[in-house]
C-alpha positions in Angstrom: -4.3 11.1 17.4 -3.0 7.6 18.0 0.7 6.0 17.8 0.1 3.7 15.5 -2.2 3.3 12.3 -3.2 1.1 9.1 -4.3 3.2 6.3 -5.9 2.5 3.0 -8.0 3.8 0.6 -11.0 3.5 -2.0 -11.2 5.8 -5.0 -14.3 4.7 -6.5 -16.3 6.7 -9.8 -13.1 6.5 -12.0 -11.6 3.8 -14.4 -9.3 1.3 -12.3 -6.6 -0.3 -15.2 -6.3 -3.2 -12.7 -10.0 -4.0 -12.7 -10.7 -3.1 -16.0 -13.6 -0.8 -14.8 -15.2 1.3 -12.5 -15.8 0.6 -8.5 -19.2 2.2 -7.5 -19.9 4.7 -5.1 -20.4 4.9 -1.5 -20.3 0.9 -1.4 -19.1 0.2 2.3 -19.0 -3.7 1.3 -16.0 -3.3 -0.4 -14.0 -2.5 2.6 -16.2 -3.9 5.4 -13.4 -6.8 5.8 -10.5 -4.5 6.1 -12.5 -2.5 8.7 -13.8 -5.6 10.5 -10.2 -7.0 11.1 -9.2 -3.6 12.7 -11.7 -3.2 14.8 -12.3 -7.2 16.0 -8.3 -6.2 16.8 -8.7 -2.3 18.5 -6.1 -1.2 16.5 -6.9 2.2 14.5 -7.3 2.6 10.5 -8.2 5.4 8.7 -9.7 5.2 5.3 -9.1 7.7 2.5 -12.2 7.8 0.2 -13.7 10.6 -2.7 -17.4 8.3 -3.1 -18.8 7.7 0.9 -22.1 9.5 1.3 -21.9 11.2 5.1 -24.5 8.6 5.9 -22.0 5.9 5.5 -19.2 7.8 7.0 -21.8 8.3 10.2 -23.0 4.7 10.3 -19.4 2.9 10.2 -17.4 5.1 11.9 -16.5 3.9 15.6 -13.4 4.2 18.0 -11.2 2.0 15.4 -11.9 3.3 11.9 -12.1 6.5 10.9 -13.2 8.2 7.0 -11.1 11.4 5.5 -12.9 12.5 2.5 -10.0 13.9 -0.3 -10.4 15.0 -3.5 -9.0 12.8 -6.2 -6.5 13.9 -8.7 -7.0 12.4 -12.2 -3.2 13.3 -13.6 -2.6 9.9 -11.1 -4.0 6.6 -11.4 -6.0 5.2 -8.4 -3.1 3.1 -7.3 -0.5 6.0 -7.3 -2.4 8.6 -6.0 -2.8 7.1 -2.5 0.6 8.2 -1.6 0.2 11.9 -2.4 -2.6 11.3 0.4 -0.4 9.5 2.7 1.9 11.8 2.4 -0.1 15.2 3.2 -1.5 13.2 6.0 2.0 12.2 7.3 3.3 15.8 7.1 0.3 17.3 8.9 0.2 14.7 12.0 3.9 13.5 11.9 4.8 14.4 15.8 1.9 12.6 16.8 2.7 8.9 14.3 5.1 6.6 15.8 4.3 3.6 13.3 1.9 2.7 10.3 1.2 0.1 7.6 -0.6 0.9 4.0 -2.8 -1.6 2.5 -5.1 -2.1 0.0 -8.7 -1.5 1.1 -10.7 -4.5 -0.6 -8.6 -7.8 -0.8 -6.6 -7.0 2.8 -7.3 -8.3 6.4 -5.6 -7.3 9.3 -5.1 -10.7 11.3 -2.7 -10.2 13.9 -1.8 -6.8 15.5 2.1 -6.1 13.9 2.9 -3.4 16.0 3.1 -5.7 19.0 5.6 -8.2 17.4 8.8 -8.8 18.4 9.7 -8.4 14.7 8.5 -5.5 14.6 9.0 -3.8 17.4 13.4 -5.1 17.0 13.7 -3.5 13.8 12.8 0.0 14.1 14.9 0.7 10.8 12.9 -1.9 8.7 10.8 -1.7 5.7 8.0 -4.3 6.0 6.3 -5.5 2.9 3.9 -8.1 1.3 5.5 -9.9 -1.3 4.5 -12.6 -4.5 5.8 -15.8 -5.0 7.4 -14.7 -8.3 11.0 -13.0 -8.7 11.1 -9.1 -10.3 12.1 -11.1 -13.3 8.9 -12.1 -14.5 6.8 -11.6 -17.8 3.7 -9.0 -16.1 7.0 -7.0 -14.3 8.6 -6.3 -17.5 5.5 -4.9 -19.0 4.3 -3.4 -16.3 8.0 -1.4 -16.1 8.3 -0.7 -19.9 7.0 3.1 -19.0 9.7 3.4 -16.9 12.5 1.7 -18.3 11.8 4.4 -21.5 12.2 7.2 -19.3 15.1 6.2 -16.8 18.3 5.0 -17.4 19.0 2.9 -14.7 16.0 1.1 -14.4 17.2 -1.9 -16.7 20.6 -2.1 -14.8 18.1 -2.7 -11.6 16.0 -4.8 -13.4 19.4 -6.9 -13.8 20.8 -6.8 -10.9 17.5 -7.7 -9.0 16.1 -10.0 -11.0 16.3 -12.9 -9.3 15.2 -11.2 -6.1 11.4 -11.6 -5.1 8.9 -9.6 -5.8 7.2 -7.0 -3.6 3.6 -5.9 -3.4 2.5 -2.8 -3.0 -0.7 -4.1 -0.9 1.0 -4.0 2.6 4.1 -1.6 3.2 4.9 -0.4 6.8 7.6 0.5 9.7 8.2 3.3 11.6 7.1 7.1 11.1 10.7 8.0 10.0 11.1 4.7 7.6 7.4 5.9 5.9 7.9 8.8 5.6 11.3 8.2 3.4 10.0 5.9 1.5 6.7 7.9 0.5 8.7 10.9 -0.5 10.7 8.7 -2.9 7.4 7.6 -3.9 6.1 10.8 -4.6 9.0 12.2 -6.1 9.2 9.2 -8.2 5.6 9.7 -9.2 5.7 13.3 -10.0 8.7 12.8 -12.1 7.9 9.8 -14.3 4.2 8.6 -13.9 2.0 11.9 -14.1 -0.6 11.1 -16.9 0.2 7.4 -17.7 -2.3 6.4 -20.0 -0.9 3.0 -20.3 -2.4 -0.6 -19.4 0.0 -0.9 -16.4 -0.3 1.8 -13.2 3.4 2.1 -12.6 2.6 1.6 -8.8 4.8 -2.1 -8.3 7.3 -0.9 -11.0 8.1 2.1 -8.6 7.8 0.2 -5.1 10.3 -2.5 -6.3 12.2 -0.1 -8.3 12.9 2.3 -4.9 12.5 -0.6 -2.4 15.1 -2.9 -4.1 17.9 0.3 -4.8 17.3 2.6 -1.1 15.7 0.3 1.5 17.3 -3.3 0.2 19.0 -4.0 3.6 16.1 -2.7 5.5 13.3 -5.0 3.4 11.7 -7.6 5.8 9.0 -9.4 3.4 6.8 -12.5 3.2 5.7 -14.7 6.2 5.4 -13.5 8.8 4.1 -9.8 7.4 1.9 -11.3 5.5 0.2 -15.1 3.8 1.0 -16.2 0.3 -0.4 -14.1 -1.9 -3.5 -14.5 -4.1 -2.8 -18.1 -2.0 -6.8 -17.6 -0.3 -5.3 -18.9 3.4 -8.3 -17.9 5.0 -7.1 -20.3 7.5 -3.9 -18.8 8.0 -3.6 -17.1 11.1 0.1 -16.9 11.7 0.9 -14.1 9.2 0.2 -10.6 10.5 -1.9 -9.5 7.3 -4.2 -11.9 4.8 -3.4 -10.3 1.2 -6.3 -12.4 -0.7 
C-alpha cells in the first residue's frame, strides 16, 4: 500500500441519467487520460470498474494504476454508488492511507501532484473540492434537489441559507484519510437513507455533496483554483490548477 492515492471509477453496461445512455464495456479509452496523468506524475490511482476484461486489467496495469474489479449494485445510480466502494476500500486499508482525492474517471486529469503542495500539505483538516462557476442557487440545483427537499426538512432552509455560496462538484473531492473518511460516511449514510432506488432524471450525487459539504465541512471547504481549472472551461493549457476537470 501507498500513502497517498487518486481514486475513480467506471461503471459501464448500465443506464447513466447524466449521459443519457449506456458506456460500453471493457473500453480502456475512456480513462486512458486519467491514467496517463497519474502515471506521467508517479503518483498512485486505483480504478474501480464492473466491465474490464482481465486482458485489459493485464495490459494497463503498471507501478501507478492499479484495477479492483467490484460488483455493482443497481438500488444506486452510477454516480452514488462509488462511495459505497470508497468506503469498503477505506475501512479495509485505512492504517495504511494517509491522503486521497476522488475523481471522475473520464473528463479528469491529474496535472500537478496535490499532495506535495503547500496548500495541501498546511491544512490537514481541509476538504478540497472542484467547484462550478454558478452559486447552489441555480435552476439545474433546484431540480436536481427536488428528491431530496420532499424527503428532508431542512434541506430548503440550506438551500436558503447557502444559496449564494458556490457551487461544488462532485468530480474532485480530497484531504486527509481522517477528513475522507468523515465525509464518505455522511455520504453513505446520506445515500442509504434518502437516495436508494431514485428513479428520477437527477442522480442525487451534487444535491448530497453540497448538501453535507456546505452544513458539516463549510469551514474546512477549500475549492476552485488552485484544486482545480474552471470547469467545463476546456483549459487544456492550464497548468497551474492541480486537477483539469474538462
Amino acid at each position: 500500500m501507498y500513502k497517498q492515492y487518486i481514486f475513480a471509477c467506471l461503471f459501464t453496461g448500465v443506464y447513466d441519467v447524466n449521459r443519457s445512455g449506456i458506456l460500453p464495456n471493457d473500453d480502456y479509452l475512456l480513462i486512458e487520460k486519467w491514467a496517463n496523468s497519474i502515471t506521467a506524475l508517479k503518483l498512485h490511482g486505483i480504478i474501480f470498474h464492473n466491465s474490464f476484461s482481465a486482458e485489459t486489467v493485464a495490459k494497463y496495469s503498471n507501478e501507478f494504476i492499479s484495477f479492483q474489479e467490484v460488483t455493482y449494485n443497481p438500488n444506486y445510480n452510477l454516480s452514488v454508488y462509488r462511495y459505497f466502494v470508497y468506503l469498503d476500500f477505506l475501512m479495509k486499508n485505512h492504517h495504511e492511507i494517509e491522503s486521497l482525492f476522488i475523481t471522475d474517471s473520464t473528463d479528469v486529469e491529474v496535472v500537478i501532484n496535490p499532495f506535495e503542495q503547500p496548500l495541501f500539505k498546511n491544512n490537514p483538516t481541509a476538504l478540497f473540492c472542484g467547484d462550478e462557476p454558478t452559486t447552489l442557487n441555480n435552476e439545474w440545483m433546484m431540480q436536481h434537489s427536488t428528491h431530496f427537499r420532499n424527503q428532508i426538512t431542512a434541506f430548503a432552509a440550506y438551500e436558503e441559507k447557502f444559496a449564494n455560496d458556490t457551487l461544488l462538484n462532485c468530480g474532485i473531492i480530497g484531504g486527509t484519510i481522517t477528513t475522507m473518511t468523515a465525509l464518505l460516511n455522511e455520504l453513505v449514510n446520506f445515500h442509504s437513507h434518502f437516495n436508494k432506488n431514485n428513479k428520477t432524471a437527477y442522480t442525487g450525487d451534487m444535491g448530497a455533496l453540497n448538501y453535507i459539504a456546505r452544513n458539516q465541512f463549510n469551514n474546512q471547504l477549500i475549492h476552485g483554483a488552485p484544486v482545480n481549472t474552471l470547469f467545463k472551461g476546456y483549459e487544456s493549457d492550464n497548468n497551474s490548477c492541480w486537477f483539469r476537470h474538462k
